[in-house]
C-alpha positions, 0 to 999 in steps of 0.5 A: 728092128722087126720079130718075125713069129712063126704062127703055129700051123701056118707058113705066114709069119706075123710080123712084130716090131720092136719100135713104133709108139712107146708101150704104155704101162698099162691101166685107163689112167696110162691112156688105155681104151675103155673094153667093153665085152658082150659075152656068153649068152644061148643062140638067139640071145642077140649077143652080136647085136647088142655088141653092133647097138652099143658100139653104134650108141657110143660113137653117136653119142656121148661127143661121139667117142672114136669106138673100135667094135671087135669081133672076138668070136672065133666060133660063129663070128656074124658081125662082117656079116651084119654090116655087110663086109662078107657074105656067105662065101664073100669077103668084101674087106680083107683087110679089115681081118685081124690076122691081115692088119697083124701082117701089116701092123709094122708098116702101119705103126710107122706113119699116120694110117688111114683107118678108114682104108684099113678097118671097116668104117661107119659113114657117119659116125666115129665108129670102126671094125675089126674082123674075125680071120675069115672062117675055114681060110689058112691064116697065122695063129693069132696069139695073146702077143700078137694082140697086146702088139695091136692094142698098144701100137695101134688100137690104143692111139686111135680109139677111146673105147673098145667093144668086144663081142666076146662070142659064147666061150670068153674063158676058153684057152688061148682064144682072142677072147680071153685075151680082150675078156683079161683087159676089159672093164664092164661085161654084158651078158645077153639073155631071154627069160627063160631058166636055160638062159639064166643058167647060160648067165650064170656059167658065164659069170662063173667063168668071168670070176673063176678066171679074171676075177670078175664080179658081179659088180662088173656085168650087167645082165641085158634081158630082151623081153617080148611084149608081154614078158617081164623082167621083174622075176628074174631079179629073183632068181638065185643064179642072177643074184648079184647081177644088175638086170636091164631090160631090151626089146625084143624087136624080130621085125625090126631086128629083120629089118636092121640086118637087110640093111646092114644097121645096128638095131638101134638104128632102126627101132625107137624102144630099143635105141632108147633101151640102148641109150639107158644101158650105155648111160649106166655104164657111162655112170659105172666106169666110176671115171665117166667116158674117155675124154668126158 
């Protein structure tokens, strides 16, 4: 049997069903992804790259893990942008909308799908993507209902880890990233070393212990440093006490380089596939039960 939602503001109707696989009850030991969420950050914090490099990392290495990359960011998403799904004025993979799978997901969760006709998919690596409803189009309303349907029915069968780039705001009210934010295990929080983006972190960290109670403990603060900046100062600043730092390059040549292309960073770049590399290790570490299936 089929509920059909009405979407606020919209003539659509986003379908959900009844059966299909059976629901888990929640929590990793219950078979559920691993989330990790890249949130908050200034402009120009490489929040969508970091999320693009550690989706790309995990699915590369580790056993190469089956990675879902999401993009939750309703204000500026970038990430079809950046893997070469869209441009400015043209979506080249409608159906790897979240609001377009939604519509299909009844359908999808009867069978076996190929994800790799459905979602956008990494060539050579176990790594997919779920997009953002295309800026300034008339779609449903995607609503935290909808989204714990497509993780139990579809996401969580298929994926052994999530990334979220969670956008700037992951507390706001009703957005798609305070539903991942709510189900996710570790946070990153992207910045530069400067006292705006200190206090940028520090408002974020707010947010993630005021909401969903979220400590310290759980973030990690990713500093991209340019040559010559360091990231020892910053262990000593009061808004960041707490929060584990770990240090990016700051690589604008390769990072032009990169999108041209339409690969992750640390695809292109030696220092920062490596930095890349450490930062998943520690998360690996700090999950306390190692990656999925590891």
């Amino acid at each position: 049997m089929t509920r059909r939602l009405l979407a606020a503001g919209s003539g659509d109707r986003i379908p959900l069903s009844a059966g299909g696989r059976p629901a888990s009850d929640g929590g990793r030991g219950a078979g559920r992804p691993l989330v990790l969420m890249v949130a908050g950050g200034r402009g120009g914090s490489g929040r969508s790259t970091l999320a693009l490099d550690i989706a790309w990392a995990i699915s590369s290495q580790h056993g190469g893990h089956q990675t879902l990359l999401v993009d939750a960011d309703e204000f500026s998403p970038s990430l079809d942008l950046r893997l070469g799904a869209a441009e400015e004025d043209l979506d080249r993979l409608p159906s790897a909308r979240v609001d377009q799978v939604l519509l299909r997901l009844p359908d999808l969760t009867t069978g076996n799908p190929r994800l790799e006709g459905i979602l956008w998919t990494d060539p050579q690596h176990s790594l997919r993507a779920l997009f953002s409803t295309w800026p300034g189009r008339e779609a449903p309303a995607v609503g935290s209902e909808h989204l714990d349907y497509l993780l139990q029915y579809l996401i969580q069968p298929a994926f052994e880890v999530v990334v979220v780039d969670g956008g700037p705001r992951p507390g706001a009210n009703g957005s798609q990233a305070r539903f991942w934010a709510s189900r996710s295990n570790l946070f990153l929080l992207p910045l530069r070393p400067s006292p705006a983006h200190a206090r940028s972190a520090c408002q974020v960290l707010q947010v993630l212990e005021k909401e969903f109670g979220v400590g310290p403990d759980r973030c990690r603060g990713v500093v991209a440093l340019a040559p010559g900046e360091s990231i020892r100062r910053w262990h000593r600043q009061p808004a960041l006490e707490g929060l584990a730092l770990w240090p990016r390059p700051w690589a604008q040549r390769s990072a032009a380089l990169a999108e041209a292309r339409h690969l992750p960073l640390a695809q292109v770049d030696r220092k920062v596939a490596t930095a890349t590399a450490n930062l998943a290790a520690d998360l690996w570490a700090a999950t306390g039960e190692g990656w999925p299936g590891g």
